[in-house]
C-alpha positions as CSV (number, residue, x, y, z in Angstrom):
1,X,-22.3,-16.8,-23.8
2,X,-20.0,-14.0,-25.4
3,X,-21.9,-11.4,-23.0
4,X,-20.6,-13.7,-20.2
5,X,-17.0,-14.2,-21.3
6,X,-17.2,-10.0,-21.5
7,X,-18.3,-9.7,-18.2
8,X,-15.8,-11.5,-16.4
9,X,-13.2,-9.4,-16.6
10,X,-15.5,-6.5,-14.9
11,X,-17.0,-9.4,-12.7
12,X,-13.3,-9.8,-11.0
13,X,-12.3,-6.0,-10.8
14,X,-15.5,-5.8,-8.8
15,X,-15.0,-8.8,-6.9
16,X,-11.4,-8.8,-6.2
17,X,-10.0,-5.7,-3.8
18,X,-6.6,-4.1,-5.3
19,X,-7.8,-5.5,-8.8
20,X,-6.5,-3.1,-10.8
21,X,-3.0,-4.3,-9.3
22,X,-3.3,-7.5,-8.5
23,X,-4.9,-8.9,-11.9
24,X,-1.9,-7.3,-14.5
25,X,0.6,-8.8,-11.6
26,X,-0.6,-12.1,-12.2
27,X,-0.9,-11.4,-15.8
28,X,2.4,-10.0,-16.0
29,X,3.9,-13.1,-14.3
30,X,2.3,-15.9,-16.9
31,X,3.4,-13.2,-19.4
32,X,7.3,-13.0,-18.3
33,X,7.1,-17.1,-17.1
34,X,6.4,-17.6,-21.1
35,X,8.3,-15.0,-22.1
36,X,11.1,-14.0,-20.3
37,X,13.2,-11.4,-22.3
38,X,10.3,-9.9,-24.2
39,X,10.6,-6.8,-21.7
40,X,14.2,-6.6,-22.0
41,X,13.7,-5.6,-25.7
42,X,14.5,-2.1,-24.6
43,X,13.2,1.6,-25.4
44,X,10.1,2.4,-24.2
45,X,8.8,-1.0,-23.5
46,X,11.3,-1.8,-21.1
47,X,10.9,1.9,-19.2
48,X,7.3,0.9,-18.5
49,X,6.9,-2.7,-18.5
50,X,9.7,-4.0,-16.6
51,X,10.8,-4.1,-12.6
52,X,13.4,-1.1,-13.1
53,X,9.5,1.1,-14.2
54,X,8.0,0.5,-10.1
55,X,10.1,3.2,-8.7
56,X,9.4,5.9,-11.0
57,X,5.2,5.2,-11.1
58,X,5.3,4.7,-7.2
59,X,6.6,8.5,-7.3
60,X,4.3,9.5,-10.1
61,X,1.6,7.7,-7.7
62,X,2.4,9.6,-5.0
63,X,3.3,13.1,-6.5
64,X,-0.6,12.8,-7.9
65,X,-1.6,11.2,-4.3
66,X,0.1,15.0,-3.1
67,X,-2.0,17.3,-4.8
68,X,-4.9,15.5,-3.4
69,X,-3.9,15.8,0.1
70,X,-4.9,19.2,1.7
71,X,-1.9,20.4,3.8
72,X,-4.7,20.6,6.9
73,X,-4.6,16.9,6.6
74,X,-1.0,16.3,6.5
75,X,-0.8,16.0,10.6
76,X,-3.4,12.8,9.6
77,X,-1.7,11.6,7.2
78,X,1.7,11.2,9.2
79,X,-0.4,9.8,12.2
80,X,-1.6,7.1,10.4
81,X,1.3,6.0,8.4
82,X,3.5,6.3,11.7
83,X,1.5,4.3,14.0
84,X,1.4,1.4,11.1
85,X,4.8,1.7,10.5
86,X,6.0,1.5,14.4
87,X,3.6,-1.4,14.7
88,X,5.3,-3.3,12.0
89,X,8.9,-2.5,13.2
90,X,7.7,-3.6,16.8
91,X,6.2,-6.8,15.7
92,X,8.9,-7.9,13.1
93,X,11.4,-7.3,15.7
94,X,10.4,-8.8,18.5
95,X,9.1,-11.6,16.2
96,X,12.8,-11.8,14.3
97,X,14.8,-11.4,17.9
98,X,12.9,-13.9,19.9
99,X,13.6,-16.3,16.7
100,X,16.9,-15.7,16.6
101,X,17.2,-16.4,20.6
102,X,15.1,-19.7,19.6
103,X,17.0,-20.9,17.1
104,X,19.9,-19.0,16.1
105,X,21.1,-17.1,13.4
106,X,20.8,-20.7,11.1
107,X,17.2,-20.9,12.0
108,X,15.1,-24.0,11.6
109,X,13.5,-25.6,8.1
110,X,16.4,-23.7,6.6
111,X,14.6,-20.0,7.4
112,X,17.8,-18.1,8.5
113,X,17.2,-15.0,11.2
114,X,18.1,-12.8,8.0
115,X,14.7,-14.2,6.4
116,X,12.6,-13.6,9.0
117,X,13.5,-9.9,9.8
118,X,13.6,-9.2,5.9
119,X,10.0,-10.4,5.7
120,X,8.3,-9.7,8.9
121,X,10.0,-5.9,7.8
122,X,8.5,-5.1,4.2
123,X,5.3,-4.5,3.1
124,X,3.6,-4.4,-0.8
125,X,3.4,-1.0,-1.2
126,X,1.7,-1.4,-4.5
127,X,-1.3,-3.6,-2.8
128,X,-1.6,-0.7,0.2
129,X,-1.5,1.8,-2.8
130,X,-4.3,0.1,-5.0
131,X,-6.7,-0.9,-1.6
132,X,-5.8,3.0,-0.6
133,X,-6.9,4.4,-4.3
134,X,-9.6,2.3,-4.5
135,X,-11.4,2.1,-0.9
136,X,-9.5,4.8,0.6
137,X,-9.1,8.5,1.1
138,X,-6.6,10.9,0.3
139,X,-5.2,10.8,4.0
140,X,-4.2,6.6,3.5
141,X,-2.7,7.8,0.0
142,X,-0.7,10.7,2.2
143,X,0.1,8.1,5.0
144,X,2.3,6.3,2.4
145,X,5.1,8.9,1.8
146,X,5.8,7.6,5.9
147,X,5.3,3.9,5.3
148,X,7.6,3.8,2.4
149,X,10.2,3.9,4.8
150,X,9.8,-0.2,5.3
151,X,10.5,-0.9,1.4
152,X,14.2,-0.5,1.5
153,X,16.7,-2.6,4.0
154,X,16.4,0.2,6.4
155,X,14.6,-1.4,9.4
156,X,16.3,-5.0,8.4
157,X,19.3,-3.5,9.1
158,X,18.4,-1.4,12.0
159,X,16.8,-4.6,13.6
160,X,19.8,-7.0,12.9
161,X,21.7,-4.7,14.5
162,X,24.2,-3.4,11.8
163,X,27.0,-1.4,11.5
164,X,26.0,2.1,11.0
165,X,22.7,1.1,10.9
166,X,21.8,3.9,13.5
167,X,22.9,6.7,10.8
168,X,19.4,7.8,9.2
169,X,19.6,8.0,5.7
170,X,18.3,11.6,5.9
171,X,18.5,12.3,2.0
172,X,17.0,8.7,1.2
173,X,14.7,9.2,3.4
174,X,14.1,12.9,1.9
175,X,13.9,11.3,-1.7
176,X,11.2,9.1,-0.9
177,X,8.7,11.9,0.5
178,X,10.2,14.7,-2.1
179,X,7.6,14.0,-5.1
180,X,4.7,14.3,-2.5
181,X,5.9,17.4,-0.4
182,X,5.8,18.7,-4.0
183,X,2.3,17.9,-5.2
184,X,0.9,18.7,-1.3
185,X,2.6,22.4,-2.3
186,X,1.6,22.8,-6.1
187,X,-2.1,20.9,-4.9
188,X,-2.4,23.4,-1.9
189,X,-1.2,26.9,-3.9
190,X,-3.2,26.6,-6.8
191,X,-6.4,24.1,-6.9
192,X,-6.3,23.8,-10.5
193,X,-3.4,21.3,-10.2
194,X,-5.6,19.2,-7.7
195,X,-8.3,19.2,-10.3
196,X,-6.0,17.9,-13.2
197,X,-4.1,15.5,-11.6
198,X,-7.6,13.7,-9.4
199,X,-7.7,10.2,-10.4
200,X,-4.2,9.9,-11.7
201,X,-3.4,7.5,-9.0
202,X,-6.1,5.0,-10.3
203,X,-4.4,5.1,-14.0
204,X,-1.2,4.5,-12.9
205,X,-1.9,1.3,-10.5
206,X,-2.1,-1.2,-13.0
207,X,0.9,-0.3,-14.4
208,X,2.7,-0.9,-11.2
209,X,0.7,-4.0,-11.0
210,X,2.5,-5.0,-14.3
211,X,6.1,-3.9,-13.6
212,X,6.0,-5.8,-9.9
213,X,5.1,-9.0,-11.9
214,X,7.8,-8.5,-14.5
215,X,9.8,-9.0,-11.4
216,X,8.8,-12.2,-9.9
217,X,9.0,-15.6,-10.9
218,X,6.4,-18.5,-10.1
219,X,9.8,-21.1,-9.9
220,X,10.6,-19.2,-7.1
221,X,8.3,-20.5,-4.9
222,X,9.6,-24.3,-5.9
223,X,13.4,-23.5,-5.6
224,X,12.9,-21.8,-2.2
225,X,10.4,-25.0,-0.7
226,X,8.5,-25.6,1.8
227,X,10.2,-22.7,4.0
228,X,9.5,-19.8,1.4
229,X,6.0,-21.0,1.9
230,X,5.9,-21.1,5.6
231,X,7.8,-17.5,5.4
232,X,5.1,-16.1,3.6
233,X,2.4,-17.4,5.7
234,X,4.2,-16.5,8.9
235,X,4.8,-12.8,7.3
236,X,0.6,-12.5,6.2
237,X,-0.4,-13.7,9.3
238,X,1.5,-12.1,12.0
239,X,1.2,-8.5,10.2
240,X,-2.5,-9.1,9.4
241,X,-3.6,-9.7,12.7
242,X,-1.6,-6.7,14.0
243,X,-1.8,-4.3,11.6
244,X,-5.3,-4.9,11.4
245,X,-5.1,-4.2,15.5
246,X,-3.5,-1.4,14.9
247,X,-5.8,0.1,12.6
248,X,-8.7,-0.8,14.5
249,X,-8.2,0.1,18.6
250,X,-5.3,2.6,18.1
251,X,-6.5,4.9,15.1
252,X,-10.2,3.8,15.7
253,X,-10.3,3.0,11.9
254,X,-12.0,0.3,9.4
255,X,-8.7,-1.8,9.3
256,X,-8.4,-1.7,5.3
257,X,-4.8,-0.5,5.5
258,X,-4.1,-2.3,8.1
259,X,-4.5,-5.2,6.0
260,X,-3.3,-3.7,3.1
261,X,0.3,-3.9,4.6
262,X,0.0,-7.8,4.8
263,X,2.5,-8.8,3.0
264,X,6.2,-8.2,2.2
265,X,7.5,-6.3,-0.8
266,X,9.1,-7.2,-4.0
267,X,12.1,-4.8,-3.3
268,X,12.9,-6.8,-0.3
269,X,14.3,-9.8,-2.2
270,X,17.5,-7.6,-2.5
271,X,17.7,-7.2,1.3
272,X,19.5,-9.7,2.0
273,X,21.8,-9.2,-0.1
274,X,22.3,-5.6,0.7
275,X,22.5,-6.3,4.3
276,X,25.2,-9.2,3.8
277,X,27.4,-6.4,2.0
278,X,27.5,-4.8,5.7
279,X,27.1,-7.8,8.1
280,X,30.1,-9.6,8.2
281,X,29.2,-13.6,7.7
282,X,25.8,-13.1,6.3
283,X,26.7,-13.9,2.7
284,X,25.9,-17.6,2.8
285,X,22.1,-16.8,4.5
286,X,21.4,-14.1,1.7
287,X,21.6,-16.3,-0.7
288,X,19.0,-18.5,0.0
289,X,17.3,-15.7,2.5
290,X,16.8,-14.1,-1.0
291,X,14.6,-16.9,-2.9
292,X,12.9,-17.3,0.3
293,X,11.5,-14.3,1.0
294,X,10.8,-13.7,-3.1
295,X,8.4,-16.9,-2.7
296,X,7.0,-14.7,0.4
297,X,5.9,-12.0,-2.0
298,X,3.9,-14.3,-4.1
299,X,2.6,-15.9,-1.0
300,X,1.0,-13.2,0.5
301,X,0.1,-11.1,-3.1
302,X,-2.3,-13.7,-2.6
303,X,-3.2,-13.8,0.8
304,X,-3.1,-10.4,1.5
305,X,-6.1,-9.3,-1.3
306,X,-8.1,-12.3,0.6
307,X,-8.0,-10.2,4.0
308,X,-8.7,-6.7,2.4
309,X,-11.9,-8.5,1.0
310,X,-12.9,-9.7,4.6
311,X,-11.9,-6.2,6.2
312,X,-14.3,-4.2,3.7
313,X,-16.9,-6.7,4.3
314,X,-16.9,-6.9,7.8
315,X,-15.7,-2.8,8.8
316,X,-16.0,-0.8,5.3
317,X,-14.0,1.8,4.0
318,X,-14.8,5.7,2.7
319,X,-15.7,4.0,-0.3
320,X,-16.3,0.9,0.6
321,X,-19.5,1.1,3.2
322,X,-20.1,-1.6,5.6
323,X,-23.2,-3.8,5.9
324,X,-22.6,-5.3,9.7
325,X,-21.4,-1.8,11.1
326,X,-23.0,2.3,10.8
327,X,-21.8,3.9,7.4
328,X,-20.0,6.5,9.8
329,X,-17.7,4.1,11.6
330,X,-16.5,3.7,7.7
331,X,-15.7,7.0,6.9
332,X,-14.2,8.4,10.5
333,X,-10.8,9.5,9.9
């Protein structure tokens, strides 16, 4: 019995794709749900623990994901990340506009156009990071320095139609692919530093894991009802079979990360809010466009691992080899 109860744990690392994320999320969660200011004591356990820690091990994850990528592969890398991200920006905004022509900027089951776009906009990056890590090749870890493009309020905004929405952030946007321009150079002139830094990604992940979940709250879910559900749904499905589309006839790849983009982010439950500060006459929607789209997140963290899992099964991954297709089609890049 106690060699069972040891095993477990390994049993649903191996079991469960983007584990090593997913697991301390959902620990994390029960952890904050029973006690909510433990992470707030401050010092270090409050640098690492809680929400304000993602940012700064998402750029430690991809400053290590840097000196792994060989600058030969770069042209790859950006090919893959930028036909994923287009394809998400095409489908969450003819999705979100056709909505809005629907049913107006009020919506319908009280999901508000603002909602929709903020969702159908966003992606984990943490579950596309772990699945990447742990499936992937050093070309999906390069890809994300592109896709991290859809974490901030960026394409909400540019969708909706805002105000100086057509400005480019240039030095945001800089920011964000700054720590892996850095390992790609340090990686590419001396090898040493790809040596010493290989596998750092894999030790950071569930750390990330556990800062997302000190973020989110299960009563979330309640307070936003039966639309935060639907929203989530609506979000998994439409960029799961898509993305997954994408990943499969245009790239000619497994469809992993594809499906590893399947859900929306935990940084996009500010969105609204940032979006209303520009939008004139949004403030009322971001409000409750907020709660919605935060029980979104939890929606499809657990939907989104369930289509990885199918994805590997059925297509593979570099380090994830198929059974129903040739080994090759698995590791084609």
């Amino acid at each position: 019995m106690n060699y069972i109860v040891r095993e477990i744990p390994c049993l649903l690392f191996r079991k469960i794709p983007a584990a090593a994320m997913i697991i301390p999320m959902f620990l994390s969660i029960i952890f904050n749900a029973l006690f909510p200011d433990f992470v707030k004591i401050g010092s270090l356990t409050t640098a690492i623990f809680s929400k304000s820690a993602v940012v700064p091990l998402t750029a430690a994850v991809l400053f290590f994901a840097g000196t792994q990528l060989k600058i030969n592969e770069a042209p790859a890398a950006f090919k893959r990340g930028g036909v994923l991200l287009v394809t998400k920006f095409i489908v969450g905004y003819a999705i979100g506009t056709l909505f809005s022509a629907t049913f107006g900027s009020i919506g319908i089951l009280g999901i508000s156009t603002l909602a929709v776009f903020t969702a159908l906009l966003s992606s984990n990056g943490s579950i596309y990071l772990a699945i990447a890590s742990e499936y992937g090749d050093d070309i999906d870890l390069g890809a994300y320095s592109l896709l991290s493009i859809k974490d901030g309020p960026f394409l909400t905004m540019l969708a909706l139609g805002a105000s100086g929405a057509s400005d480019i952030p240039l030095m945001a946007l800089f920011a964000t692919l700054f720590p892996m321009i850095l390992g790609i150079i340090l990686g590419n002139i001396w090898p040493g530093v790809r040596g010493y830094f290989k596998g750092g990604t894999k030790v950071l992940i569930p750390l990330v894991g556990i800062s997302v979940g000190s973020s989110l709250n299960l009563s979330m879910m309640f307070q936003a009802g039966v639309g935060g559900v639907i929203l989530g749904v609506v979000a998994f499905a439409v960029g799961g079979f898509f993305l997954t589309l994408a990943d499969k006839v245009i790239l000619r790849r497994p469809g992993y990360a594809g499906a590893g983009l399947a859900s929306v982010a935990g940084s996009a439950v500010a969105t609204p809010t940032i979006v209303s500060s520009v939008v004139p006459g949004l403030e009322q929607a971001a409000a409750l466009a907020s709660v919605q789209v935060a029980a979104a997140v939890i929606v499809t963290a657990i939907l989104c691992p369930i289509l990885c899992s199918w994805t590997l099964k059925r297509w593979g991954a570099p380090r994830y080899p198929s059974e129903t297709v040739p080994e090759k089609l698995a590791t084609e890049k």
